[in-house]
ZAMARGU-4260 file (C-alpha; in steps of 0.2 Angstrom, whole numbers, plus 5000, padded with zeros to 4 digits):
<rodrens>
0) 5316/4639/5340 | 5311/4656/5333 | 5319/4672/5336 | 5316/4689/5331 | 5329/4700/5334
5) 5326/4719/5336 | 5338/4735/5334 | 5326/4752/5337 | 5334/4765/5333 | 5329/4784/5332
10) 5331/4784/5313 | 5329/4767/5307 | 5320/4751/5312 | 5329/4735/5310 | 5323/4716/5312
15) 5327/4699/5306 | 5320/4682/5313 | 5327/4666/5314 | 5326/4648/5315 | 5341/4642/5327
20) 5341/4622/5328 | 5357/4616/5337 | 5372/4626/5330 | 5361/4630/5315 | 5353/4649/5309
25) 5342/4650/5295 | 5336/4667/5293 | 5318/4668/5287 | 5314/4686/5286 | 5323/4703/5287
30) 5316/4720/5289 | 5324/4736/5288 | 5312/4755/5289 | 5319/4773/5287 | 5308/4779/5306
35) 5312/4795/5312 | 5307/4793/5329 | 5309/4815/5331 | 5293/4814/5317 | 5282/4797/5324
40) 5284/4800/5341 | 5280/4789/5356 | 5262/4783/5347 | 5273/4780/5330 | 5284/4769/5337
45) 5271/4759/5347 | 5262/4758/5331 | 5278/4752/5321 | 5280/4739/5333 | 5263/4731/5334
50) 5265/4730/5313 | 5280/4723/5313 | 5275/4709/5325 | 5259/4707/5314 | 5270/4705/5298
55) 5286/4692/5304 | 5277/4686/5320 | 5264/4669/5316 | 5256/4656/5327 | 5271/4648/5334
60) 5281/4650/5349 | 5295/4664/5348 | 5307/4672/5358 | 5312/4691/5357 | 5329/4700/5359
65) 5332/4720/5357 | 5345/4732/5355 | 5342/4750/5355 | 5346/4770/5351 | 5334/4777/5350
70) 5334/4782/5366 | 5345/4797/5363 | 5330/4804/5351 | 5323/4822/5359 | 5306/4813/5357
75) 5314/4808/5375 | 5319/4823/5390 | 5332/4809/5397 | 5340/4794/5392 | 5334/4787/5407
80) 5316/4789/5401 | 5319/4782/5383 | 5324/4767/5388 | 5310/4764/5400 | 5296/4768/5387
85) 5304/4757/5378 | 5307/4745/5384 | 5290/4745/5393 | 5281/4744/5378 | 5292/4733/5369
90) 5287/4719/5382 | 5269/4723/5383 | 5268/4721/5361 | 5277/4705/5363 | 5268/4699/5380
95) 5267/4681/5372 | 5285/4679/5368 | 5294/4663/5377 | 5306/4675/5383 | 5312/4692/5379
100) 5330/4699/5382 | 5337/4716/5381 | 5357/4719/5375 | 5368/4726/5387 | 5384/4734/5387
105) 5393/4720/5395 | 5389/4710/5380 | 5375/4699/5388 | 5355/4697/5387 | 5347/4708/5404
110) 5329/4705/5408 | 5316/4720/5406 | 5317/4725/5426 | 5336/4724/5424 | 5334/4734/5409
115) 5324/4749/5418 | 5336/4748/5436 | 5353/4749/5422 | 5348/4759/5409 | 5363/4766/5404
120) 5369/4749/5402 | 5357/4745/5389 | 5356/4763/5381 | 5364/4765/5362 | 5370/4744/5366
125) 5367/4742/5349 | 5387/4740/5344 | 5389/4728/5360 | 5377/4715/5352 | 5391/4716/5337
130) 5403/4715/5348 | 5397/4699/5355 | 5394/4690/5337 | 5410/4697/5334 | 5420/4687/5348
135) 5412/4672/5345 | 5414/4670/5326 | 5432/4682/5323 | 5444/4664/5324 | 5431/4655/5313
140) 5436/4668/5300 | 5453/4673/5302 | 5450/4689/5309 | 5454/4687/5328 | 5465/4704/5327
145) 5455/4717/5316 | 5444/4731/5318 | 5425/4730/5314 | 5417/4745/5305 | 5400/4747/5304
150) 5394/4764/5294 | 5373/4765/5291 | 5361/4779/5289 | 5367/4792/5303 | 5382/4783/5312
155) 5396/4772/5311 | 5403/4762/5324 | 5421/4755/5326 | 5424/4739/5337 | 5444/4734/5340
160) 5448/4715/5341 | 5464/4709/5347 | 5466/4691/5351 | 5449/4687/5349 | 5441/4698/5360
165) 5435/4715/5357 | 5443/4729/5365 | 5431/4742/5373 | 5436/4757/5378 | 5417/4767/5379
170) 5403/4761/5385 | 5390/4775/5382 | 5391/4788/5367 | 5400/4804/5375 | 5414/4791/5380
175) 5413/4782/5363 | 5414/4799/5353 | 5429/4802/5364 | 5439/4786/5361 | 5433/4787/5341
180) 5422/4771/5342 | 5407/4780/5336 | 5406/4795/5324 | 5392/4804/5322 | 5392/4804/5301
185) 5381/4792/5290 | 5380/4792/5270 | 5360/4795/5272 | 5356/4808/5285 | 5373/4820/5290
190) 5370/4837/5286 | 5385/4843/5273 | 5389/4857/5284 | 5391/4847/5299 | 5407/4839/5290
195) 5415/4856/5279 | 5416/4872/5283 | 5422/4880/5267 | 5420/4871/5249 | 5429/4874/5232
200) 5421/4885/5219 | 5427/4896/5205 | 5446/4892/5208 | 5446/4898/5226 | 5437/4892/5243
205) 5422/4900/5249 | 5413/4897/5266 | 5396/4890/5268 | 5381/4892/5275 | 5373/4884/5291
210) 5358/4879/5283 | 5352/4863/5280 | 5349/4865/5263 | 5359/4847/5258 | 5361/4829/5266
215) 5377/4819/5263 | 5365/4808/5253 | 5364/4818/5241 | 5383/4818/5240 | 5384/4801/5238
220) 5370/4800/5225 | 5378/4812/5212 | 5396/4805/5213 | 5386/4788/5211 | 5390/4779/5228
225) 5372/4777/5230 | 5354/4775/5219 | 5341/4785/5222 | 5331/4768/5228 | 5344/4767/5243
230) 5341/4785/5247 | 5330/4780/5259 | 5327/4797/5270 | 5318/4812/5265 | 5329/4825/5259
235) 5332/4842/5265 | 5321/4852/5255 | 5305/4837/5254 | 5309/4837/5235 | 5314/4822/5224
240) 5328/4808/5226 | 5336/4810/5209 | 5352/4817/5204 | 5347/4833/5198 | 5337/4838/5211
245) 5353/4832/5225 | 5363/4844/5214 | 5351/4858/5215 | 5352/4855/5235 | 5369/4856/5234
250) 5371/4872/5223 | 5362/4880/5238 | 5377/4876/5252 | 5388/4892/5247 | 5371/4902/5243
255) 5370/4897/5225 | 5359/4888/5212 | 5361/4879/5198 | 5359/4895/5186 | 5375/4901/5196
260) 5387/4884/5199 | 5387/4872/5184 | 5384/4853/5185 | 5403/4850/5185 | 5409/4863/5199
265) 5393/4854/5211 | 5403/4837/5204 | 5421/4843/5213 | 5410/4852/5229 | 5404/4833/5231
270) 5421/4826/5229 | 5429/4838/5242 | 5413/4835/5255 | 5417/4816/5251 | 5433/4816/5253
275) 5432/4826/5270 | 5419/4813/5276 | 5433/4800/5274 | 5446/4808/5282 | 5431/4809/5296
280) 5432/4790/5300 | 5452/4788/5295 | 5454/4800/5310 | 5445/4787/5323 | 5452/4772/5314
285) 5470/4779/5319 | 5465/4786/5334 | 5461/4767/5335 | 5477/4759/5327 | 5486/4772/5339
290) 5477/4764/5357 | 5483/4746/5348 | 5500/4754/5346 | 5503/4758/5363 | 5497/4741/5368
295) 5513/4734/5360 | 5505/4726/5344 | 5508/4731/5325 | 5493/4739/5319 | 5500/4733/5302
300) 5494/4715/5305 | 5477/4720/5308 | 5462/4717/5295 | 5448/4730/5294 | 5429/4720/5293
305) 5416/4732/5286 | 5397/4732/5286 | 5382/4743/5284 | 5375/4752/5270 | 5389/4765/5271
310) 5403/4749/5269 | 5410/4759/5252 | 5416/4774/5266 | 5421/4762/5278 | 5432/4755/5262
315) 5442/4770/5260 | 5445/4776/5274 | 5450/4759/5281 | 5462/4760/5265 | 5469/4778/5270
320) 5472/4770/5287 | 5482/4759/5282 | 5474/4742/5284 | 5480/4730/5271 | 5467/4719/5271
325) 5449/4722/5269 | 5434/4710/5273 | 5417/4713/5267 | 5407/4707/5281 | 5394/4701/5266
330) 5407/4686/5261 | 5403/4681/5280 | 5387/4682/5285 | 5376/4686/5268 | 5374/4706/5260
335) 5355/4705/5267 | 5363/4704/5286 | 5377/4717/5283 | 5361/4733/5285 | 5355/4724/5300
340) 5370/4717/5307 | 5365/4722/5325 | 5347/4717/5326 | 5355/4697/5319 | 5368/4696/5330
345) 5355/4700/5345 | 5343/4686/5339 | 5359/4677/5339 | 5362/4680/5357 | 5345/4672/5359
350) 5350/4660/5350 | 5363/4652/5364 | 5355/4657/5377 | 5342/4649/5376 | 5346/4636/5360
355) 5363/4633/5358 | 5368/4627/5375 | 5353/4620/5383 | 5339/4611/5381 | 5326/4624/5371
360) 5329/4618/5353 | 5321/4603/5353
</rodrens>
């Protein structure tokens, strides 16, 4: 059977289809698009949709499963009513598909209507669809007590595993952000002055301004932790994607320019705003290893499994945390899955629903 798996999000688009036969996967395409939803609107995305199911969808029977975020996009008054638009036209672009299931927070496929009635059940469920591969495959790998971290563009997301089973504490995002299983900062999109308020220059620290005048990608371009091919966003000032124009954006944060602030100081500004980053994502991680703490266990045991395109952050502060053992989920499931790892494990969802333990494989 074929699958196409989906995660719309408000920033960037993901899918991946798959040919599930028994207990086999055999990925046959994979798609991932920079789409800010704030820029497309509701016409974009209906748009985006219909091309992609023109370019991985062909003649033969297939099945369809979704998660989503991009609900939360202000191209939306309510959650309420993102979800419902799109949902609504998710089903209507692929009204020939077998079947088509939407990812709920309870870690299970829901049906379109279900989807409308429970909406908060299905809104931002993109990290529940991990969750799920997660449970099914941690003892295969040796990773039954471990805590999954998943950085891309604009967010990361961190999912606890003890015993096998992953431990949810929030189920929507104000109640993740509180327990530090999602944190709003990428290594595309965050604004640098959403994560410092001072910077160092000249020997002394000065304050910075609230513009957006540059993105962490830029950050990460300069000290090297990205190319400019996998800065996949526009930037803050529309300009270019190389490093001297990302140094020129970040002269700008304390209200200078490159005539003013030389190409090393910009160098240590983007170390200290890197640095500061990290210490972002160590803080959830041991706000994390603290919940598994009081449960009993020794946070020391557990291994740290990290994914997206931001996996090098993810690396360090895992590191800074204290986590002894670091699994790249690339060893696991391929480095093309790792940017889309929610859109494959809903297709794989699918997958057993309707393959794995019943009769629709053929």
């Amino acid at each position: 059977m074929i699958v196409i798996g989906l995660d719309i999000g408000g920033a960037n688009i993901k899918a991946v289809k798959v040919e599930c036969y028994r207990d086999e996967v055999k990925v046959l395409s994979i798609l991932r698009e920079y789409f800010p939803l704030w820029i497309y609107g509701r016409k974009g995305l209906e748009d985006k949709l219909k091309e992609i199911k023109e370019s991985i969808v062909g003649n033969e029977k297939y099945y369809v499963s979704i998660c989503m975020t991009a609900e939360l996009s202000d191209v939306y008054r309510v959650k309420k009513d993102g979800v419902e638009h799109i949902v609504k036209l998710s089903m209507d672009i692929f009204n020939n598909a077998i079947d088509i299931g939407f990812v709920s927070t309870d870690k299970t496929l829901v049906s379109g209507n279900e989807a409308i009635d429970n909406y908060l059940k299905v809104a931002g469920a993109n990290w529940a669809a991990s969750a799920w591969f997660l449970e099914r495959y941690s003892k295969r790998w040796g990773v039954e007590n471990s805590v999954f971290i998943d950085i891309g563009s604009t967010t990361a997301t961190l999912i606890p595993i003890i015993n096998g089973k992953t431990c949810i504490r929030g189920f929507t995002d104000p109640e993740k952000l509180t327990v530090g299983e999602l944190i709003y900062t990428g290594v595309l999109r965050s604004n640098v002055v959403g994560i410092v308020s001072k910077i160092p220059l000249k020997g002394l620290y000065t304050r910075i301004c609230n513009e957006k005048f540059a993105l962490i990608g830029d950050i990460h371009l300069v000290l090297g932790n990205i190319s400019s091919n996998e800065y996949t966003t526009e930037t803050a000032d529309g300009r270019g994607k190389s490093v001297d124009e990302a140094m020129e954006r970040i002269a700008r944060i304390p209200c200078g320019d490159k005539l003013m602030i030389n190409s090393f100081e910009i160098k240590e500004i983007a170390r200290y705003v890197y640095e500061s980053q990290i210490y972002m994502v160590f803080e959830a991680l041991m706000q994390i290893r603290s919940y598994i703490a009081s449960l009993g266990l020794d946070p020391s045991i557990f291994k740290a499994i990290i994914a997206g395109i931001g996996k090098f952050l993810a690396r360090e502060a895992a590191i800074r945390a204290g986590f002894k053992t670091i699994i790249d989920i690339d060893y696991i499931v391929g480095s093309q899955i790792s940017s889309i790892f929610p859109a494959y494990a809903a297709a794989m969802m699918m997958c057993e629903k309707r393959c794995f333990d019943n009769e629709d494989c053929g």
